[in-house]
C-alpha positions, 0 to 999 in steps of 0.5 A, spaced: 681 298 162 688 295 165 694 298 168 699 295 171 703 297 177 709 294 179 712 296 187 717 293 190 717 294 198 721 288 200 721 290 207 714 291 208 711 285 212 703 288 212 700 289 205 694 291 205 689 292 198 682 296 198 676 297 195 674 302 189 669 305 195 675 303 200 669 299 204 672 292 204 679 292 205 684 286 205 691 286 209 696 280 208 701 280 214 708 276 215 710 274 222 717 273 224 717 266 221 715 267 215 708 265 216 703 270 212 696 271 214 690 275 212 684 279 215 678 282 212 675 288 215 668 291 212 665 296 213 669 298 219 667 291 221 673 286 223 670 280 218 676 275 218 680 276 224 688 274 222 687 267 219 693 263 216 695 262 209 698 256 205 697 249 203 701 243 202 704 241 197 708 234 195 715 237 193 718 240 199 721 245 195 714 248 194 714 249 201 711 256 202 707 255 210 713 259 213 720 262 212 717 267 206 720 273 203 715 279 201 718 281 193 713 285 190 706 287 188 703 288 181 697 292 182 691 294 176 685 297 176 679 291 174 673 295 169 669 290 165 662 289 162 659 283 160 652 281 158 649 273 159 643 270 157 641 268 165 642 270 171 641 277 176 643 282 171 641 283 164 649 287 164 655 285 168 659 290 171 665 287 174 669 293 177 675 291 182 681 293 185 686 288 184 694 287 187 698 281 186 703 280 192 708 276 190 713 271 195 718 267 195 721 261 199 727 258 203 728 255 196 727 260 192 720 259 189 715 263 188 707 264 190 703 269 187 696 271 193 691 274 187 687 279 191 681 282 189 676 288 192 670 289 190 665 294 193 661 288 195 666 283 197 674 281 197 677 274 194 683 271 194 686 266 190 693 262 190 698 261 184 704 257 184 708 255 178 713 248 176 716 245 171 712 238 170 707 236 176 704 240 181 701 235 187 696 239 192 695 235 198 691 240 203 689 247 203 691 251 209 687 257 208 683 258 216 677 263 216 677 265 224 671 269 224 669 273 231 665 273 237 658 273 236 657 270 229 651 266 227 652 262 221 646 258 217 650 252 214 649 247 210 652 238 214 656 238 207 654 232 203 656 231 196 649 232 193 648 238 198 641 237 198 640 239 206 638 245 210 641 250 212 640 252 220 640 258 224 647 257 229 652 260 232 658 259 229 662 257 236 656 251 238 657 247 231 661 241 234 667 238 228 665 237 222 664 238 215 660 243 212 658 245 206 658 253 202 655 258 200 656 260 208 652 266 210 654 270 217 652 275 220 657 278 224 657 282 231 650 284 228 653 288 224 656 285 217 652 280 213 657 275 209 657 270 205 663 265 205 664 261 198 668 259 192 669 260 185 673 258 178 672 251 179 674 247 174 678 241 173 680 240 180 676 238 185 672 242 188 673 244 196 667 244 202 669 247 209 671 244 217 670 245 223 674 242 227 671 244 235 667 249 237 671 255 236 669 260 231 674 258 226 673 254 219 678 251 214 678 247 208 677 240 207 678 236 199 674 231 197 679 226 196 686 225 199 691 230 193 690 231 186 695 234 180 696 239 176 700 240 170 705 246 171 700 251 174 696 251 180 691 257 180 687 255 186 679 257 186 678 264 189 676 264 197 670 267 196 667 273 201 660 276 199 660 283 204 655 287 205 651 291 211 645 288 209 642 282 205 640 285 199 648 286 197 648 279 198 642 277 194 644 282 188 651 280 188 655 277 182 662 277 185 661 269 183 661 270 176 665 277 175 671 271 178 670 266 172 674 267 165 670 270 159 665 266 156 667 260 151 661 262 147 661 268 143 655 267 140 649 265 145 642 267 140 641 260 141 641 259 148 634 261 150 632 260 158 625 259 160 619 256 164 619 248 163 614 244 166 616 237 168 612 230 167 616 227 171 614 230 177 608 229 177 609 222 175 615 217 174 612 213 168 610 220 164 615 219 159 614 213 156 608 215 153 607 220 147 600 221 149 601 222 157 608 227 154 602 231 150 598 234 154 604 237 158 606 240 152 598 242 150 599 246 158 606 248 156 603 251 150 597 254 154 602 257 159 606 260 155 611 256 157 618 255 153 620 249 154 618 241 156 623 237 160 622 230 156 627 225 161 629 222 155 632 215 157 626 214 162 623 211 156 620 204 160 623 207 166 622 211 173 629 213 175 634 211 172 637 210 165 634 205 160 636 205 152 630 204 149 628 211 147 634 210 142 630 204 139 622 208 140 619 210 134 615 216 137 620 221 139 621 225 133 613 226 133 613 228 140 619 233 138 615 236 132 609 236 136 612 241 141 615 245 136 609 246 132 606 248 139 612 253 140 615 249 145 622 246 146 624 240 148 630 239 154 633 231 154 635 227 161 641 222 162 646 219 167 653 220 168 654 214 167 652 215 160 655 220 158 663 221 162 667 218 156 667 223 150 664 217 146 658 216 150 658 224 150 659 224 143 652 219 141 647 222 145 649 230 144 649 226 136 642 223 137 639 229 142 642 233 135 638 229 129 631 228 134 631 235 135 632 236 142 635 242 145 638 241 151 640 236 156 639 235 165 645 231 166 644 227 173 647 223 179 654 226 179 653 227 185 661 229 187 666 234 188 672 229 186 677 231 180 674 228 176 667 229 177 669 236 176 673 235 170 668 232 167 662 238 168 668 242 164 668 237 158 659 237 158 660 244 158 664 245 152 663 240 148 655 241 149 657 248 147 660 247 140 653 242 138 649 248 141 647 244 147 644 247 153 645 243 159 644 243 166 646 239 172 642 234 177 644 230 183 650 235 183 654 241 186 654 248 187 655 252 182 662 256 182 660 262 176 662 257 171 655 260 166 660 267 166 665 261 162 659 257 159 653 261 158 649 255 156 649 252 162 641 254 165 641 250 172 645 247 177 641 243 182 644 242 188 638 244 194 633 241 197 628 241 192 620 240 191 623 233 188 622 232 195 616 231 196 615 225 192 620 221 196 618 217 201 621 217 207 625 224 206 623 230 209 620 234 205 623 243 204 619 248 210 618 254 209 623 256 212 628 252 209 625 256 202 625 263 205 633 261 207 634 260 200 634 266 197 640 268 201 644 262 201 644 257 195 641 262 190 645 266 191 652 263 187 647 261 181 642 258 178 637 252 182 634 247 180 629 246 185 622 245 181 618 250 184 611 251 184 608 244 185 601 243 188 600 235 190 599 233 197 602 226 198 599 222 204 607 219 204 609 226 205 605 232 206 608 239 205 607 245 209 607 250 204 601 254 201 599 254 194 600 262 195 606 260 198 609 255 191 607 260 187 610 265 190 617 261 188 617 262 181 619 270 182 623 268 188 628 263 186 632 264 181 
């Protein structure tokens, strides 16, 4: 159910949208120059303090960092329901209150605040409409947090494969940082600080650029365009007195569009194992890939991840699997045993909608279901846009995907549900590496409050071997404890 409400109070300069529990609340204020700022308090705790609004764009007639005039709000009420085949819950409740604030320039041109509250969380978003191209160049949006702030916060690096350390906000010195952010404020509130409908522009990381409590938003290339509209992504605040609101949220997806798929009863989740991990040549021999499909079996697990293009190849692609003879046998033998065959390549392969084209084709004829699409490993525009296109044209075939040496995820499941994982963490992979450092316990107890929180990891859990390059600290106990635990 949707009203709608139109106000107009022009001559209001705070504006002010609450939750349906009247928890969380957002104010939007303009100062005397015409400067809008926002600040978020929940649970009767000041989260945001007065932050400013805004961003560059190339026309100066879209200038919208000062001289704004308040012309009116559109208001309605968000009750929606909606099921996916992964994730926390089994039915979605996407229940908000939602208020359209719209401004106008010194020139006349408007820009739209969508503001959104949920009982646990707000998010904002920018709108801007002009005929022919839009030019973003930086993203004005500040995040100034309170005194007292201790912040786990992952050194932003494109693959976002590090840790998350415990840190005051105001001793992290300039640089760049990466999301989900999770904050607990004056001891008090619990927030986690991300971005969400990311789509075909680029994704956002965060920077701080002193040691003050204040962080802002940094693209990953220089400017970009769109085409007649700019919706930003949401700026994204998970709220909660304590870490199970943060942990049981599903803000992220309730911010996306409706799913894509209409029909998902061939998307099938589950438990795979993963030859690779426990030796790089795995794949080339049907022998070697049989006795984990017979363990799969035995497990009842779903699925195999056969990497398909290693065939004659440790880590990267080769094209000898087009040419190897024994794949449809590898396939039939998995399916005989009820398990299914999930397939593996690079971007490099795939980022033209002819490469796409020819291995989603020859996945189709081999009998496999799925495919790990890897070394992305950026936010860009075109990275981005390319995710978009994987997905959907995956989707019409009935493909699964997931995403490696990648980013992180932004709810686009709710849109494609058959997407399954994006990796974008420091995971068991590790261990393998030598030289890395491989992840702690501690790092795998922050996870679940940090990265999986947003979606789906593919970290690899439960791996056993101890390597003399590079010995692990977990427990047997402790691995097989991950399979509940991440999601």
């Amino acid at each position: 159910m949707v009203v709608v409400i139109l106000i107009n109070l022009s001559c209001t300069n705070t504006l002010t949208l609450k939750s349906p529990d009247e928890n969380n609340r957002i104010t939007l204020e303009l100062d005397d120059n015409g400067c809008l700022y926002y600040s978020i308090i929940s649970s009767g705790v000041k989260a945001i303090e007065n932050s400013l609004m805004g961003m560059d764009l190339a026309d100066s007639l879209l200038d919208f960092n000062s001289g704004l005039e308040f012309v009116k709000v559109e208001k309605r009420r968000i009750e929606e329901t909606y099921t996916l085949p992964t994730g926390k819950k089994s039915i979605y409740v996407n229940n908000a209150n939602e208020s359209v604030f719209i401004f106008k320039n010194r020139h006349d041109k408007f820009i739209h605040v969508v503001s959104r509250a949920y009982n646990d969380g707000i998010a904002f978003r920018y709108i801007v409409q002009n005929p022919g191209e839009i030019i973003i160049q930086k993203e004005n949006t500040h995040f100034l947090f309170p005194q007292n702030t201790v912040s786990w916060i992952m050194d932003y690096t494109a693959h976002y494969e590090s840790f998350f350390p415990k840190r005051m906000l105001d001793s992290i010195g300039a640089k760049a940082l990466s999301y989900p952010a999770l904050m607990h404020i004056n001891n008090k509130l619990w927030m986690l600080l991300t971005e969400a409908s990311v789509y075909d522009q680029p994704a956002t990381h965060l920077k701080k650029k002193d040691t003050a409590n204040k962080l802002t938003i940094k693209l990953p290339q220089d400017e970009y365009s769109v085409t007649s509209k700019w919706e930003s992504p949401w700026r994204t605040f998970i709220l909660g007195t304590n870490l199970g609101t943060i942990v049981e949220s599903v803000l992220v997806e309730n911010l996306n569009p409706p799913s894509r798929i209409s029909d998902m009863s061939w998307i099938e989740p589950g438990v795979a194992v993963f030859p690779w991990w426990g030796n790089y040549m795995a794949n080339s021999y049907i022998d070697t890939l049989k006795m984990y499909v017979d363990l799969a079996a035995e497990m009842n697990w779903k699925w195999i991840e056969f990497d398909v293009s290693l065939v004659g190849s440790p880590f990267r692609t080769s094209k000898l699997w087009e040419t190897t003879e024994w794949l449809p046998d590898l396939t039939a033998y998995a399916n005989s045993k009820g398990v299914n065959v999930y397939g593996w390549d690079e971007i490099e392969i795939l980022k033209t909608a002819k490469g796409r084209e020819h291995i989603y084709g020859k996945y189709l004829e081999l009998g496999i279901k799925g495919i790990k699409i890897d070394y992305i490993n950026s936010d860009e525009q075109y990275a981005m846009q390319f995710r978009t296109d994987a997905m959907h044209e995956a989707g019409k075939k009935k493909l699964m995907v997931s995403f490696h040496g990648e980013t992180l995820p932004r709810g686009q499941r709710r849109t494609y549900p058959n997407v399954m994982t994006l990796e974008g963490v420091l995971g068991a992979e590790y261990y393998t590496l030598r030289g890395r450092k491989a992840p702690t316990a501690e790092h795998n107890c922050t996870l679940p409050f940090t990265r999986n929180v947003v979606g789906s990891i593919d970290y690899t859990p439960v791996t056993f071997t101890i390597r003399s390059e590079n010995p692990r600290e977990t427990t047997y106990a402790h691995e097989l404890a991950l399979s509940v635990i991440f999601e």
